[in-house]
N, C-alpha and C positions, 0 to 999 in steps of 0.2 A: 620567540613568540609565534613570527607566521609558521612554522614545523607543529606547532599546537593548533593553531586553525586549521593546517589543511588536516589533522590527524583527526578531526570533530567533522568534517565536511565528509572526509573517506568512509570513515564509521557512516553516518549521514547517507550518503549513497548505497553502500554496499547490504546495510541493515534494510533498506528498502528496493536495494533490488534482491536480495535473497528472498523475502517478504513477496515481492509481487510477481517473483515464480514462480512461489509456492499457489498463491491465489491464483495464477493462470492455471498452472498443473491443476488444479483444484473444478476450476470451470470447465476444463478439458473431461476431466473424469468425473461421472457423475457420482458415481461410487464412492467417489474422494471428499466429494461436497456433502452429499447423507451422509457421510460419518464426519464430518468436521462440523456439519450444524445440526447433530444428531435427528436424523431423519429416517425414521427405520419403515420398512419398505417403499423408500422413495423409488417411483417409475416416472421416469423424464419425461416429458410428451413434447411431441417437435417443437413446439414453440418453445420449450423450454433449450432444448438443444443449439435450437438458430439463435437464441437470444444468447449464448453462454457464446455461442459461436463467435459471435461478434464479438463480446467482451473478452475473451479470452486474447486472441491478437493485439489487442489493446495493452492490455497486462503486460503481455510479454516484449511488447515493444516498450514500454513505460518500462520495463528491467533493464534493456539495452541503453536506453537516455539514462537511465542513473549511472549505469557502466559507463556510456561515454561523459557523462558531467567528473566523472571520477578522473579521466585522463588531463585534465583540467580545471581540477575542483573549485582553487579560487576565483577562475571568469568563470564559471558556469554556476555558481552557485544559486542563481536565478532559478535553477530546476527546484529549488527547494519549496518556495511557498508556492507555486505551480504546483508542484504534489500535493500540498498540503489541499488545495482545492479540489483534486482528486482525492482526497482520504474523506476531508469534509463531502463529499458526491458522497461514500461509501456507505459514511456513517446515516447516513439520509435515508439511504435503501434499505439498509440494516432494520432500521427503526420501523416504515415502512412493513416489512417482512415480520419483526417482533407483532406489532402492532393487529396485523392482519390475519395472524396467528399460522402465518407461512413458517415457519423459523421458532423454536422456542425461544425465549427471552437468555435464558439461562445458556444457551450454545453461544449467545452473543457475547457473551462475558467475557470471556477471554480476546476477542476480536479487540472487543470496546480498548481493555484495554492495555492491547500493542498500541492501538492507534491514538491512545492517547500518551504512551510512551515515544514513538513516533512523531508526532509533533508535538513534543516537549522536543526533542532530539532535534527534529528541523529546524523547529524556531530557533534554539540556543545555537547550534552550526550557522545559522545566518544571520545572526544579530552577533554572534562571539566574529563570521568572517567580514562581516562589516564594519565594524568597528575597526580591525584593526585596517582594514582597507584603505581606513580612514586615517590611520596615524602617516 
């Protein structure tokens, strides 16, 4: 049974950190981001640049914490709904963005829903490795 929790926790990690590389590489390249949220002739303006700037480092450190919760999976499995408070940040700004008609709604779609694939994943990894924590 615990070989089955850490296999849901590894999934867990690894699905979110290939995921939140991709979102860094994404913020890194602006070209990446107009075609992932169908934005045709999007021109970045610095703020847009320093803002992505910032969050981009973020991302890709948040890829490396999932990598190191992985060397580790069952005590670190606390990285899980932490993320999840980061995806819930995400989906915030998405809406946000839909909303304000930065973003078309429709580009979101697919975002929406990894992440809600995503935490379905985290949750069940942390309530399936707690439990058995617990036996």
């Amino acid at each position: 049974m615990n070989g089955n929790v850490i296999l849901w926790l590894r999934i867990s990690y690894w699905t979110g950190a290939v995921l939140d590389l991709l979102a860094g590489l994404i913020m890194l390249f602006p070209a990446l981001f107009a075609l992932n949220n169908q934005l045709s002739g999007f021109a970045p303006t610095p703020a847009y640049r320093y803002a992505m700037g910032m969050g981009a480092p973020l991302m890709l450190g948040w890829t490396v914490l999932l990598v190191w919760a992985d060397r580790k999976p069952l005590e670190r499995r606390g990285i899980l709904p932490i993320t999840l408070l980061v995806i819930f940040g995400l989906v915030i700004n998405e809406i946000v963005a839909a909303r304000t008609g930065f973003i078309p709604t429709a580009a979101l779609i697919p975002t929406w829903f990894l992440q809600i694939l995503l935490t379905s994943l985290y949750a069940f990894s942390f309530w399936n490795a707690g439990k058995a924590r617990a036996k």
